[in-house]
N, CA, C and O atoms as a GROMACS GRO file, in nm:
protein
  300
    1UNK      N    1  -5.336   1.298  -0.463
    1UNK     CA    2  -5.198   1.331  -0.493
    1UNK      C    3  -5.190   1.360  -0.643
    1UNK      O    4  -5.228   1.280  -0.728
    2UNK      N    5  -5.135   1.484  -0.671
    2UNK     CA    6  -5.133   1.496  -0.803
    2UNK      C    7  -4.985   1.486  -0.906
    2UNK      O    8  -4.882   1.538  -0.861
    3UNK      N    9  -4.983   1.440  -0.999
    3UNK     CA   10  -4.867   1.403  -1.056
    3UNK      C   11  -4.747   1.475  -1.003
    3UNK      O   12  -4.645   1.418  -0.965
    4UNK      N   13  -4.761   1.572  -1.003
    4UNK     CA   14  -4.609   1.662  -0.959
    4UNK      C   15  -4.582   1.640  -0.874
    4UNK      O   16  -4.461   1.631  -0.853
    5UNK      N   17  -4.687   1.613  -0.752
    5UNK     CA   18  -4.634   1.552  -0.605
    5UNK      C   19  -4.581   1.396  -0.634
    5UNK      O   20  -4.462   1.368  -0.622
    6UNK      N   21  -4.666   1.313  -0.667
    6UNK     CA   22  -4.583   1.139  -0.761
    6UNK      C   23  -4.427   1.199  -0.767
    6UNK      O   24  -4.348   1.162  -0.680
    7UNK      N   25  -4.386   1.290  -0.872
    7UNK     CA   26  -4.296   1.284  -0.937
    7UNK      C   27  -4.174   1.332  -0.831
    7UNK      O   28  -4.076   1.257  -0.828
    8UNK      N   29  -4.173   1.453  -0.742
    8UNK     CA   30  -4.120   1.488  -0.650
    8UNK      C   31  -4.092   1.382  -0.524
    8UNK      O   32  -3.982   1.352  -0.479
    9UNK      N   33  -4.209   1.338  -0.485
    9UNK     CA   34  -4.186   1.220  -0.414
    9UNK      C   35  -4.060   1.091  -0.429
    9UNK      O   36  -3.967   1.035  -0.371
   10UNK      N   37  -4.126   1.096  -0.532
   10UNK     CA   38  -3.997   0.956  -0.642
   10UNK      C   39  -3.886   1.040  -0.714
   10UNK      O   40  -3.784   0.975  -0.736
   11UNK      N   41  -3.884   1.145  -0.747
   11UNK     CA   42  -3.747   1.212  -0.789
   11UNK      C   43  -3.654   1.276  -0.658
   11UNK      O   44  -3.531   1.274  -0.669
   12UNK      N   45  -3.684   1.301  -0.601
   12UNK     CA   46  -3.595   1.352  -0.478
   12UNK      C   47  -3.577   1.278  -0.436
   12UNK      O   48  -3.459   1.298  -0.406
   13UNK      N   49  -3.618   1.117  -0.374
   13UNK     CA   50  -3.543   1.062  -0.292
   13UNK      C   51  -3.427   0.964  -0.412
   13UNK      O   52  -3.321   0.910  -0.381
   14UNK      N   53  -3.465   0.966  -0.494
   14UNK     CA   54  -3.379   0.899  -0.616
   14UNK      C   55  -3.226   0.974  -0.658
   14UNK      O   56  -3.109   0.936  -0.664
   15UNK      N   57  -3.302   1.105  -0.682
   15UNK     CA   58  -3.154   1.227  -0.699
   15UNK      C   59  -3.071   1.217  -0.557
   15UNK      O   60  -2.954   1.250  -0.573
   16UNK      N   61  -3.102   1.180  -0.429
   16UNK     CA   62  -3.044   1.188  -0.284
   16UNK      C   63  -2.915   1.023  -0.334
   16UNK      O   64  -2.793   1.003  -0.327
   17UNK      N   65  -3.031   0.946  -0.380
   17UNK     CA   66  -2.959   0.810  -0.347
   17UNK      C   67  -2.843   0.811  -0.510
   17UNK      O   68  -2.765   0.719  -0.532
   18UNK      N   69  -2.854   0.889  -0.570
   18UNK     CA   70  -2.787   0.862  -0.666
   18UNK      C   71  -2.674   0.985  -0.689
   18UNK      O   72  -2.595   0.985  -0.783
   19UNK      N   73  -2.681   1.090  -0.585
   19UNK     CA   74  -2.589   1.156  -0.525
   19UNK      C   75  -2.507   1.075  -0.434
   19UNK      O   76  -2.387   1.085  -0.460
   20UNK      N   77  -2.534   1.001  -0.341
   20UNK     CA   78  -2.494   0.930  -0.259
   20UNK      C   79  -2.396   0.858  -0.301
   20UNK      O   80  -2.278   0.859  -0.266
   21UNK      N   81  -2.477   0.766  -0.410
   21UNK     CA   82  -2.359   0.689  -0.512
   21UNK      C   83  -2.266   0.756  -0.546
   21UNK      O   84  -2.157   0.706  -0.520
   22UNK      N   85  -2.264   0.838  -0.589
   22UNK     CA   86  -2.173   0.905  -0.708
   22UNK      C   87  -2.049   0.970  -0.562
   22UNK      O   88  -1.932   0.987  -0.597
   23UNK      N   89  -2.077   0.995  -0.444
   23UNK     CA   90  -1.958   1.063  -0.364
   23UNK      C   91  -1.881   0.903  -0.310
   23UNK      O   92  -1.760   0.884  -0.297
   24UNK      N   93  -2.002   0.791  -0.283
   24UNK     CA   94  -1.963   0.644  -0.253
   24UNK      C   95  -1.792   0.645  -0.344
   24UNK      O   96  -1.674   0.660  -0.312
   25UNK      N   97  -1.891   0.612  -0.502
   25UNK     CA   98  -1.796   0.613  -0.588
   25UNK      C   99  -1.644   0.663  -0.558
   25UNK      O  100  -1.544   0.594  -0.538
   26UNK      N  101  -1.659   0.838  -0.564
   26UNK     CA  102  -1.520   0.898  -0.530
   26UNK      C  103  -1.458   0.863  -0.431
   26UNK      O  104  -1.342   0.827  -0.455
   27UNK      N  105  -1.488   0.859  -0.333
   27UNK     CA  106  -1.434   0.783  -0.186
   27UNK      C  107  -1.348   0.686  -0.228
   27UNK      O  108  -1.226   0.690  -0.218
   28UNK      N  109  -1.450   0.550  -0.300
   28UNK     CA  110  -1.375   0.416  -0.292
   28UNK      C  111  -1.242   0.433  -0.385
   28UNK      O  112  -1.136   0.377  -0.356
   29UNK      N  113  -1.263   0.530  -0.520
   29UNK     CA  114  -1.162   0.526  -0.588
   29UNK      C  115  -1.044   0.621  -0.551
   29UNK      O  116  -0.972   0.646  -0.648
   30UNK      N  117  -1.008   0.680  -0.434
   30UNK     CA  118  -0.982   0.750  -0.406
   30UNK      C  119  -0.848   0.699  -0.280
   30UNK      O  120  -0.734   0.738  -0.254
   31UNK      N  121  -0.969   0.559  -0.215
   31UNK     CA  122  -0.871   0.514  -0.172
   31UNK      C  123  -0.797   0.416  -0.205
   31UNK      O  124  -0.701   0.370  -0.144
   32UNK      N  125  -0.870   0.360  -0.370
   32UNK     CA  126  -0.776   0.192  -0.460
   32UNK      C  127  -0.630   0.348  -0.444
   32UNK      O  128  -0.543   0.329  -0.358
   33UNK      N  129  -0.624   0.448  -0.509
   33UNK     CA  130  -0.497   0.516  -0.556
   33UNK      C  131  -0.435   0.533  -0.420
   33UNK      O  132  -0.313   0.548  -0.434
   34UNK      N  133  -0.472   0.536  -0.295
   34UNK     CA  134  -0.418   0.540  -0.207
   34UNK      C  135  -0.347   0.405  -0.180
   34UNK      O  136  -0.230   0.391  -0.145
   35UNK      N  137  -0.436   0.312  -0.203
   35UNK     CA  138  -0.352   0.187  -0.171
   35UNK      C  139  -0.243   0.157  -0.292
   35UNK      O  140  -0.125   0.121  -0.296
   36UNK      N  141  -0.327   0.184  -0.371
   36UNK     CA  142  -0.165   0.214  -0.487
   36UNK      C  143  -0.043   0.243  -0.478
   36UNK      O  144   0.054   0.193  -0.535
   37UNK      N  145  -0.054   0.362  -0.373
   37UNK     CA  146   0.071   0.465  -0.347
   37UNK      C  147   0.088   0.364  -0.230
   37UNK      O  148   0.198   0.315  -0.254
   38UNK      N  149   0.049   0.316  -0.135
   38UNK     CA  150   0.126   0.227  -0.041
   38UNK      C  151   0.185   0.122  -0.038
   38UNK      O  152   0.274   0.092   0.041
   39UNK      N  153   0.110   0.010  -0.186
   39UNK     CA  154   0.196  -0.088  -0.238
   39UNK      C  155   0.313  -0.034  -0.279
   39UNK      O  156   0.408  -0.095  -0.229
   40UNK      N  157   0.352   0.082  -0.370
   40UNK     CA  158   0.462   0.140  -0.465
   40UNK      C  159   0.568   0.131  -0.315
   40UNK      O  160   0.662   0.052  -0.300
   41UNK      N  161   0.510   0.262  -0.188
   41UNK     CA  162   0.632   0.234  -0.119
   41UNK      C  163   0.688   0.134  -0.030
   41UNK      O  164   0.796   0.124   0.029
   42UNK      N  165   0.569   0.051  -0.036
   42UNK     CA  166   0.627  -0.068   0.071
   42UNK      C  167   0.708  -0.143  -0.041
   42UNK      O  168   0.809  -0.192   0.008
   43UNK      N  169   0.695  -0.170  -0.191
   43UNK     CA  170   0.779  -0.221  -0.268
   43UNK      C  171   0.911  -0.176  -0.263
   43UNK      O  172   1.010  -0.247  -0.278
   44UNK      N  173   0.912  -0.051  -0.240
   44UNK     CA  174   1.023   0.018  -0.224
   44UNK      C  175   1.096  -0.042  -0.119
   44UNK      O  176   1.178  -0.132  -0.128
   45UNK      N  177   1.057   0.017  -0.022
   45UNK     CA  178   1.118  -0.027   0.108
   45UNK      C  179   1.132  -0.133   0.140
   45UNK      O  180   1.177  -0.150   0.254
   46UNK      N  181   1.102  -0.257   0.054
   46UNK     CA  182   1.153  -0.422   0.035
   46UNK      C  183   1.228  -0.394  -0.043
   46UNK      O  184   1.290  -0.301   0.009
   47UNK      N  185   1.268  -0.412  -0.139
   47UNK     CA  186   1.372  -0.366  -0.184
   47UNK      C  187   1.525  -0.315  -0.116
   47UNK      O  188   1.636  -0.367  -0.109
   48UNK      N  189   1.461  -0.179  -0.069
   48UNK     CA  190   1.555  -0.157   0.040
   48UNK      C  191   1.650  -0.224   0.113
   48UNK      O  192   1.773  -0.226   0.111
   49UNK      N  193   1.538  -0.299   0.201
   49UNK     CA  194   1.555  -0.386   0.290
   49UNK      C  195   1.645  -0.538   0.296
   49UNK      O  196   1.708  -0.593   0.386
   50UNK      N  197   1.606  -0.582   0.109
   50UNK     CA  198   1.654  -0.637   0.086
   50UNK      C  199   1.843  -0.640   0.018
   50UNK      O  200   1.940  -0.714   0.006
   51UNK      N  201   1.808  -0.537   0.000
   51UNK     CA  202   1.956  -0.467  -0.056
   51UNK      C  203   2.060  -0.468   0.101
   51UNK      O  204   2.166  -0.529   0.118
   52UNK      N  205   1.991  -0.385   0.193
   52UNK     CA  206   2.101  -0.381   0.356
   52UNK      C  207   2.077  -0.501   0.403
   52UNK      O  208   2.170  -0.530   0.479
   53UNK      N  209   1.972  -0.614   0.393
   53UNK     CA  210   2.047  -0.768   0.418
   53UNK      C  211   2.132  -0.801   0.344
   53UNK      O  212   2.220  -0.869   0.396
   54UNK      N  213   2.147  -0.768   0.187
   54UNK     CA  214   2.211  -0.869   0.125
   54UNK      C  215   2.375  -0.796   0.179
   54UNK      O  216   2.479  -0.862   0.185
   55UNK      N  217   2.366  -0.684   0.205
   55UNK     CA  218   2.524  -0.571   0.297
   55UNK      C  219   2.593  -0.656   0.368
   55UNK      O  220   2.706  -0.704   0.368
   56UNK      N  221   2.434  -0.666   0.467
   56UNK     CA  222   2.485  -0.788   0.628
   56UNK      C  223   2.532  -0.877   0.596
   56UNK      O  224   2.641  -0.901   0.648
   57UNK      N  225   2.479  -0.970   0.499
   57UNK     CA  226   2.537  -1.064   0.512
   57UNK      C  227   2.689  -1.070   0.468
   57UNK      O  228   2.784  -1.137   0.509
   58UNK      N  229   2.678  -0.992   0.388
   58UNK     CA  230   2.846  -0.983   0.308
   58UNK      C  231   2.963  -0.958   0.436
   58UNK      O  232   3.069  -1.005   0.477
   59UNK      N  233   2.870  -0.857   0.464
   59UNK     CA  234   3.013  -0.806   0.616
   59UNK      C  235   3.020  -0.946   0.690
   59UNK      O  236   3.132  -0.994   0.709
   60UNK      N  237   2.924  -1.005   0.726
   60UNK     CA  238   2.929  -1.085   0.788
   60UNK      C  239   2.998  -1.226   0.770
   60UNK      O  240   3.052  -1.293   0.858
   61UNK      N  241   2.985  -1.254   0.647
   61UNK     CA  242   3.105  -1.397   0.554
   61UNK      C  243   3.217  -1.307   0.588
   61UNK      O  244   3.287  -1.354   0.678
   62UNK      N  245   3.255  -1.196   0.545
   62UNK     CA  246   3.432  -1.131   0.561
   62UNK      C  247   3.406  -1.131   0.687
   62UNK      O  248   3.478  -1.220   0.733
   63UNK      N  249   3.321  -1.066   0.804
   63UNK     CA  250   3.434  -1.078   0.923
   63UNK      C  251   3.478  -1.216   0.968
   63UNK      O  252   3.589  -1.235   1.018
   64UNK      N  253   3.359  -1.342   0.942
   64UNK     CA  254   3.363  -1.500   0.945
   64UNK      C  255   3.478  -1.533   0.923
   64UNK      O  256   3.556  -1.588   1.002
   65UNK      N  257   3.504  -1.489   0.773
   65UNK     CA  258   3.652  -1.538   0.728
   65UNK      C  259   3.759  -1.488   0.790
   65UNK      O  260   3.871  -1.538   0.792
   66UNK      N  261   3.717  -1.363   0.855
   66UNK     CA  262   3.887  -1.312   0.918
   66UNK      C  263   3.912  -1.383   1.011
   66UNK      O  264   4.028  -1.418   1.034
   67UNK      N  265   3.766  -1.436   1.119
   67UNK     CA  266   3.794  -1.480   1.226
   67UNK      C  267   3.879  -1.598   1.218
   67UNK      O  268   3.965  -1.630   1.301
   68UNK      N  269   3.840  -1.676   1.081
   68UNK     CA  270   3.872  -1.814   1.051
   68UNK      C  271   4.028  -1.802   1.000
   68UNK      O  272   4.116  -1.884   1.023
   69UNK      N  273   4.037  -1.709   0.942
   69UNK     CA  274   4.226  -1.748   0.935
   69UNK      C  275   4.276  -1.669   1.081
   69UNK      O  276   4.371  -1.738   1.119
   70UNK      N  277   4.256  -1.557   1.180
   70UNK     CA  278   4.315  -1.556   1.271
   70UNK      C  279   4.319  -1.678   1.333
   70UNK      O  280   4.422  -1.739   1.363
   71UNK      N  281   4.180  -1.723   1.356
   71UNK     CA  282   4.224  -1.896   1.418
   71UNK      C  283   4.298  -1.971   1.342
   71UNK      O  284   4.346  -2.073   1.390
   72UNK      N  285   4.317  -1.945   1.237
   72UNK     CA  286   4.380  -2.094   1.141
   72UNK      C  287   4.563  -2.038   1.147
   72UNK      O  288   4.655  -2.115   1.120
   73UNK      N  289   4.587  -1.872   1.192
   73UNK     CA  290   4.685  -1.842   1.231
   73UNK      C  291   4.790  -1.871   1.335
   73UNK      O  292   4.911  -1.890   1.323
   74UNK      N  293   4.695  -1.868   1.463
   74UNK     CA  294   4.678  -1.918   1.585
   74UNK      C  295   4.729  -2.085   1.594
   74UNK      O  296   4.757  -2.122   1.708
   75UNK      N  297   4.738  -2.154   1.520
   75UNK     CA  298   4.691  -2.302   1.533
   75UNK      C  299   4.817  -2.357   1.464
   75UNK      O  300   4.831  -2.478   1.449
   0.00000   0.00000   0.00000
């Protein structure tokens, strides 16, 4: 085996595995920004969520209270 074959041998499968890495790489970071963008809108949408409970509940003490003086009307 003469050097250039050594070197081909051990450089091509090295350039394969270190191509490999390098698309690995893009992938994984590719999907942290994806999960990025899904924390941002699920933050959102708690938020949200939390805003039309805090609605409910409000409607819900006023209609309480109406019920409570029609009964306290009643009586």
């Amino acid at each position: 085996m003469t050097n250039t074959q050594l070197y081909l041998a051990i450089g091509i499968p090295m350039l394969a595995f270190i191509g490999s890495m390098i698309v690995s790489l893009v992938q994984i970071s590719g999907i942290r920004e994806d999960m990025r963008q899904l924390r941002t809108e699920v933050g959102t949408l708690r938020s949200e969520v939390h805003a039309d409970l805090a609605a409910i509940r409000q409607d819900i003490q006023t209609l309480t209270g109406k019920v409570y003086e029609m009964m306290k009307e009643r009586s």
